[in-house]
C-alpha positions as CSV (number, residue, x, y, z in Angstrom):
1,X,-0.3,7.5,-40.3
2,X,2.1,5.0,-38.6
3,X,4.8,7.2,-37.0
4,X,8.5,5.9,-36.4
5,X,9.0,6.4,-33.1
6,X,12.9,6.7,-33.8
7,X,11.9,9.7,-35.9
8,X,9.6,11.5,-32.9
9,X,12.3,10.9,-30.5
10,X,14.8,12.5,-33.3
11,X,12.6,15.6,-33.8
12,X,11.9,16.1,-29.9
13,X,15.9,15.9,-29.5
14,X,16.5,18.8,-32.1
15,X,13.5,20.9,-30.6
16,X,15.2,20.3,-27.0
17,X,18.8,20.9,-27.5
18,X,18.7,23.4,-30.6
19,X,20.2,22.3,-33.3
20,X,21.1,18.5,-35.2
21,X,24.2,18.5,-34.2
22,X,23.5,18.6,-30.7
23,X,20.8,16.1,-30.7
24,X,23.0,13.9,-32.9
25,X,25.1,13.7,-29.6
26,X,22.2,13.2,-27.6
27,X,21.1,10.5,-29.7
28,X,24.6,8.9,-30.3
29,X,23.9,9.3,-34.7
30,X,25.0,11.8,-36.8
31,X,23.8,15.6,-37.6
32,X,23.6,14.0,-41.2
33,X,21.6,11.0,-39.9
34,X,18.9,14.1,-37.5
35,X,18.6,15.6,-40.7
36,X,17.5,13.0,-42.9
37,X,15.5,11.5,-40.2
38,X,13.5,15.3,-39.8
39,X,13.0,15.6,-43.5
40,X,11.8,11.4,-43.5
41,X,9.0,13.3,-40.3
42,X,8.5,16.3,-42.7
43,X,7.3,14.2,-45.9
44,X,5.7,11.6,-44.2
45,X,3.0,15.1,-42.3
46,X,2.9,16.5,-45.6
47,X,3.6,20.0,-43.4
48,X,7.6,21.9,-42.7
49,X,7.6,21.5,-39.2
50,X,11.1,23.5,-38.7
51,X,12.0,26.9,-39.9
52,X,16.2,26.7,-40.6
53,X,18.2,29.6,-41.0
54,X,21.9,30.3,-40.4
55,X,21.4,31.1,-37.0
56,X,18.5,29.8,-35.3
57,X,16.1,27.1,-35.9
58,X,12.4,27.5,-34.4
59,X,9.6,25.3,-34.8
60,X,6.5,26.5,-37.2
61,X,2.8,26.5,-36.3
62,X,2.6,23.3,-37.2
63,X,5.8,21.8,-35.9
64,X,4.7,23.6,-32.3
65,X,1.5,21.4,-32.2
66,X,3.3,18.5,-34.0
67,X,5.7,18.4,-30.7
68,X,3.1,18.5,-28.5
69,X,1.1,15.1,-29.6
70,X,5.1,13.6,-30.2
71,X,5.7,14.1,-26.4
72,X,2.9,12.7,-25.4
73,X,3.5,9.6,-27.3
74,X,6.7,9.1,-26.5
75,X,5.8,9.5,-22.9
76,X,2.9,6.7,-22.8
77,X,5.8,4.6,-25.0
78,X,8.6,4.7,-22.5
79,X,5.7,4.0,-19.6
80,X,4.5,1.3,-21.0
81,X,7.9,-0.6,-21.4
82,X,8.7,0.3,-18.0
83,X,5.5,-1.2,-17.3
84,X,5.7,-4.3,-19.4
85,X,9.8,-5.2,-19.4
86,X,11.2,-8.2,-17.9
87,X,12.1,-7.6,-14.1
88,X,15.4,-8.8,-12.7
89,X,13.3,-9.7,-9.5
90,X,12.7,-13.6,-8.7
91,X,12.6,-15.8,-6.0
92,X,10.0,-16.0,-3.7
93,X,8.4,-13.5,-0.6
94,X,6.9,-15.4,2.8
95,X,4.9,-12.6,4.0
96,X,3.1,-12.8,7.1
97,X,-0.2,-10.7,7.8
98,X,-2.9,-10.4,10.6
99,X,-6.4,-10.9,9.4
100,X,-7.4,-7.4,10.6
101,X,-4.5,-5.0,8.8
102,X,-5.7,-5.0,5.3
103,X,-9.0,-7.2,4.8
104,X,-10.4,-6.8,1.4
105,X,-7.4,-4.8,0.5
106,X,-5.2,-7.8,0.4
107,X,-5.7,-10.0,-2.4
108,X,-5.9,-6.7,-4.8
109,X,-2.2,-6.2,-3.9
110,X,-1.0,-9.4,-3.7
111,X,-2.7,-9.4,-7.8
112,X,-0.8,-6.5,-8.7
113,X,2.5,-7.5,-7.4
114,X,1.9,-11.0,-9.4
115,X,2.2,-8.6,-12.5
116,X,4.6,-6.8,-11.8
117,X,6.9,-9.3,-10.7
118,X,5.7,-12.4,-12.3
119,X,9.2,-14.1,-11.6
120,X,8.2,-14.2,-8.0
121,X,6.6,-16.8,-6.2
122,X,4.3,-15.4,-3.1
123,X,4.0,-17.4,0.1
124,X,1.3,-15.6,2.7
125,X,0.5,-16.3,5.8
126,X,-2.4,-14.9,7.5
127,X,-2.7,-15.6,11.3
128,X,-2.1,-13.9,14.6
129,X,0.2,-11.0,15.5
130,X,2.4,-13.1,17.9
131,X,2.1,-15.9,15.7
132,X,3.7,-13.5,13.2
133,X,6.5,-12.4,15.3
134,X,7.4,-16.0,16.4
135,X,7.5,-16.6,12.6
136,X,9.5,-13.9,12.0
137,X,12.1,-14.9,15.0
138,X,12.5,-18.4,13.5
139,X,12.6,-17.1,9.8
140,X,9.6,-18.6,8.8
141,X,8.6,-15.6,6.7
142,X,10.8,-12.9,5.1
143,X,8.9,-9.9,6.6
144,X,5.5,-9.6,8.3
145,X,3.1,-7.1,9.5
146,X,3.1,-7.0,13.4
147,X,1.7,-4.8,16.1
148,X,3.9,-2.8,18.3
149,X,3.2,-1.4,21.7
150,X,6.6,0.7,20.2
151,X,8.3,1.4,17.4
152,X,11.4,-1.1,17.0
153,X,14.3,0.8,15.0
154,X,14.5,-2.1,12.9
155,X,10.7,-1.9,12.1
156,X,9.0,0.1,9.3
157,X,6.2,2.2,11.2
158,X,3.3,1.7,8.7
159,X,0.7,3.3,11.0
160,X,-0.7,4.4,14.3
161,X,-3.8,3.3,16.0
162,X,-5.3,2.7,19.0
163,X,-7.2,-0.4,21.4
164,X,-10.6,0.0,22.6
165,X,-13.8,-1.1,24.2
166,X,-16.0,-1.8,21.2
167,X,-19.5,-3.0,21.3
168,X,-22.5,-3.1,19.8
169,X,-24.5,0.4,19.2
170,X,-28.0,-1.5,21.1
171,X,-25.3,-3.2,24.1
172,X,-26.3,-3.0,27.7
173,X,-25.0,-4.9,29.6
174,X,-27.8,-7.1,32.0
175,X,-25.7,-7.8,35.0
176,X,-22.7,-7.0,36.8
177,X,-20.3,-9.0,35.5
178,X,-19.4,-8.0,31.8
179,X,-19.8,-9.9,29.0
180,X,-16.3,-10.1,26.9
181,X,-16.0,-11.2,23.2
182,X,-12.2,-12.1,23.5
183,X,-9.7,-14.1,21.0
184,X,-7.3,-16.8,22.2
185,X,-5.1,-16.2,24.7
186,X,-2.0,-16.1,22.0
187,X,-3.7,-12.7,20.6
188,X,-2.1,-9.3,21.7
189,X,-5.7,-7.7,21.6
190,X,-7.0,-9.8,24.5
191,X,-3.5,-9.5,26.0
192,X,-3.4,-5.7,26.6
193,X,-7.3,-6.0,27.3
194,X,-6.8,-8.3,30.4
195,X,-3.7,-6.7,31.5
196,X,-5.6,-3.2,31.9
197,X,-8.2,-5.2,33.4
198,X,-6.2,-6.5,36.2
199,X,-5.8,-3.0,37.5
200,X,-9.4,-2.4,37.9
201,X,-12.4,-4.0,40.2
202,X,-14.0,-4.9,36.8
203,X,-16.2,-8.5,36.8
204,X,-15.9,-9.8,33.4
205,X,-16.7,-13.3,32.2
206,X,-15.3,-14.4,28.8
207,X,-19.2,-15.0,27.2
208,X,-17.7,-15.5,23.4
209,X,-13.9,-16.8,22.2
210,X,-13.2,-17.3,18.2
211,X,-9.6,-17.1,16.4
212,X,-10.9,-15.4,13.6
213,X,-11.6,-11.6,13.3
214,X,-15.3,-12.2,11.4
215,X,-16.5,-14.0,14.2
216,X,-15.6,-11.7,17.0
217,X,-17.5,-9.0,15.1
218,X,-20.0,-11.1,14.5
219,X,-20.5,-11.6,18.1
220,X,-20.1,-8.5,19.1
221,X,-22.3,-6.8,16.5
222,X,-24.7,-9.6,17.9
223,X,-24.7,-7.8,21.0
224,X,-22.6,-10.4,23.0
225,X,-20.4,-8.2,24.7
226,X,-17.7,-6.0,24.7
227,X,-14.8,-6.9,22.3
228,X,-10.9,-5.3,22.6
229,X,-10.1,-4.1,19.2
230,X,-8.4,-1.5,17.5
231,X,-10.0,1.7,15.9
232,X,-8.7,0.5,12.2
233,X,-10.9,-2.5,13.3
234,X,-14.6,-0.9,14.2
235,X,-17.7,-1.1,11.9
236,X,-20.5,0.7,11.6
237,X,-23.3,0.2,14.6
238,X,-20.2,-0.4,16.4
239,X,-19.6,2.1,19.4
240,X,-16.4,2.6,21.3
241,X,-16.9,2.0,25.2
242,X,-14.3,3.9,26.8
243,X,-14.6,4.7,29.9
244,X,-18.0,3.0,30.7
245,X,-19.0,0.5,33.0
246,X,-15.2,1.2,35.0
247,X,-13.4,0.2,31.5
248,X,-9.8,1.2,31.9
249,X,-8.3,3.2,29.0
250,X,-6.1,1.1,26.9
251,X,-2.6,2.2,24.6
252,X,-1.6,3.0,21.4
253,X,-0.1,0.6,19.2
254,X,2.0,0.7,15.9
255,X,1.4,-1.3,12.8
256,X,5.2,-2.4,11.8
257,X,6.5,-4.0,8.9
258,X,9.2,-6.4,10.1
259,X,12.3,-8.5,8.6
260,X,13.7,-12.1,9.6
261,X,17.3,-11.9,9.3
262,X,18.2,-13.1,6.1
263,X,14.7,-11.9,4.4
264,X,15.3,-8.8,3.3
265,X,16.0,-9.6,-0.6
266,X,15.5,-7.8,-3.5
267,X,11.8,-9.4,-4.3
268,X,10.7,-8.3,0.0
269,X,12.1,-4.9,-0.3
270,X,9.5,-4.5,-3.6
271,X,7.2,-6.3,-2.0
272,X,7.3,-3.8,1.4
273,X,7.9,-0.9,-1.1
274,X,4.2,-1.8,-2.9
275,X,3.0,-1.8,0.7
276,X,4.5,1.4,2.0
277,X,2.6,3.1,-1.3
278,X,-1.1,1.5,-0.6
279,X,-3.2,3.9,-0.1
280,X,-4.6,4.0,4.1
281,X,-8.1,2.4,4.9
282,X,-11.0,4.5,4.5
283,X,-12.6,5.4,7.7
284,X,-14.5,8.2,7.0
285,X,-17.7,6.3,7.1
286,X,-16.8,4.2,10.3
287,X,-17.4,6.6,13.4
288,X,-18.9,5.4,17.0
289,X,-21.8,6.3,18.6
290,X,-20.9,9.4,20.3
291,X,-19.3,10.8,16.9
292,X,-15.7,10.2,17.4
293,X,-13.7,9.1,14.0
294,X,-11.1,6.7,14.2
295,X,-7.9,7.3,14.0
């Protein structure tokens, strides 16, 4: 059977407010139009699926699980023309990432904002964290994801996490002077690494520099040296350093989600919204040497 869904909605309505009349109203149709729309439901089962009398009306055995199968139709109905209507939302979204936030994470969003917005046109730009924020000042992009040492008020605090020493699980170092596995000088990461640095009696010599985040693992992971990176950053037979070989500590940092001034449209604030909502990274499996998870 092929039902109407006009005449599901129709029987849910008198089930839910009592009586035709009243779902009439609901329904903006008359109690004589509810009425010839139940008995339309009632031939086309083959089974009375409402018990009438002067007072009351109740649903029988078979109207009870009749209601139950026309709810959940009418549910999956209405969710899949939410899903599937035309969105008001156009335009286009310069968004601004660092390699290192969301990895393999990213192009599975970017494909599920494409259908749910296909009106809008996404611009990304994956580079730096300073890059980012210069972008951001010049309104290059409409928002970005940036790294603060603390929260802005006008930044969305997506997450906490922390720097470290990170190097390989085998490292050791062979001389005095450590060997560092450092970005450019434009990255925040070898920034705040330095800067804690140049309060210590440390030797360090820069042994490895790459812009891009595979490489620096790959260095490390190589056994190179000793790389500053966050926890969300660390991979297995990676160990965090802490505290060895006179490494200072280093901060806490927050993963922001920034506007430019005249980005925050309607398509961003979906586009952020879809970010707020992805699930965090999975780091369960990630931990360093001497057992301590990241954060």
């Amino acid at each position: 059977m092929d039902f109407d869904p006009g005449l599901l909605r129709a029987f849910v309505a008198v089930k839910e407010t009592g009586g035709f009349t009243r779902a009439g109203e609901r329904l903006n149709v008359t109690q004589s139009a509810i009425s010839h729309q139940i008995r339309r439901l009632e031939e086309q089962v083959g089974r009375q699926l409402l018990q009438r009398t002067t007072r009351r009306l109740t649903l029988t055995e078979d109207g009870e699980e009749f209601l139950r199968h026309a709810e959940q139709i009418l549910s999956s109905l209405d969710a899949l023309t939410q899903r599937f209507q035309p969105s008001p939302v156009s335009g286009v979204v310069r968004f601004g990432v660092p390699e290192s936030f969301m990895g393999d994470r990213l192009p599975p969003l970017l494909c599920q904002f494409g259908r749910a917005f296909p009106s809008v046109r996404l611009d990304v730009s994956v580079t730096t964290y300073l890059d980012l924020r210069a972008m951001i000042e010049a309104a290059e992009l409409d928002l970005a994801v940036l790294l603060a040492m603390s929260a802005n008020r006008d930044e969305l605090v997506l997450r906490q996490t922390k720097f470290v020493w990170a190097a390989a699980e085998t490292f050791e170092p062979s001389r005095n002077s450590l060997p560092l596995v450092l970005a450019p000088a434009q990255c925040v990461n070898r920034q705040v690494g330095l800067a804690a640095l140049a309060g210590t009696s440390v030797e360090w010599h820069v042994v490895f520099t790459s812009p891009s985040q595979q490489g620096l693992h790959a260095a490390v992971l190589a056994g190179l040296g000793i790389a500053i990176l966050t926890r969300d950053e660390l991979e297995p037979e990676m160990k965090v350093v802490d505290g060895q070989y006179g490494l200072p500590p280093l901060p806490k940092v927050h993963f922001t989600l920034a506007w430019s001034e005249n980005g925050n449209t309607l398509a961003a604030q979906e586009f952020a919204r879809m970010i707020l909502n992805m699930p965090q990274p999975e780091h369960s499996s990630r931990r360093s040497r001497n057992g301590a998870s990241k954060a």
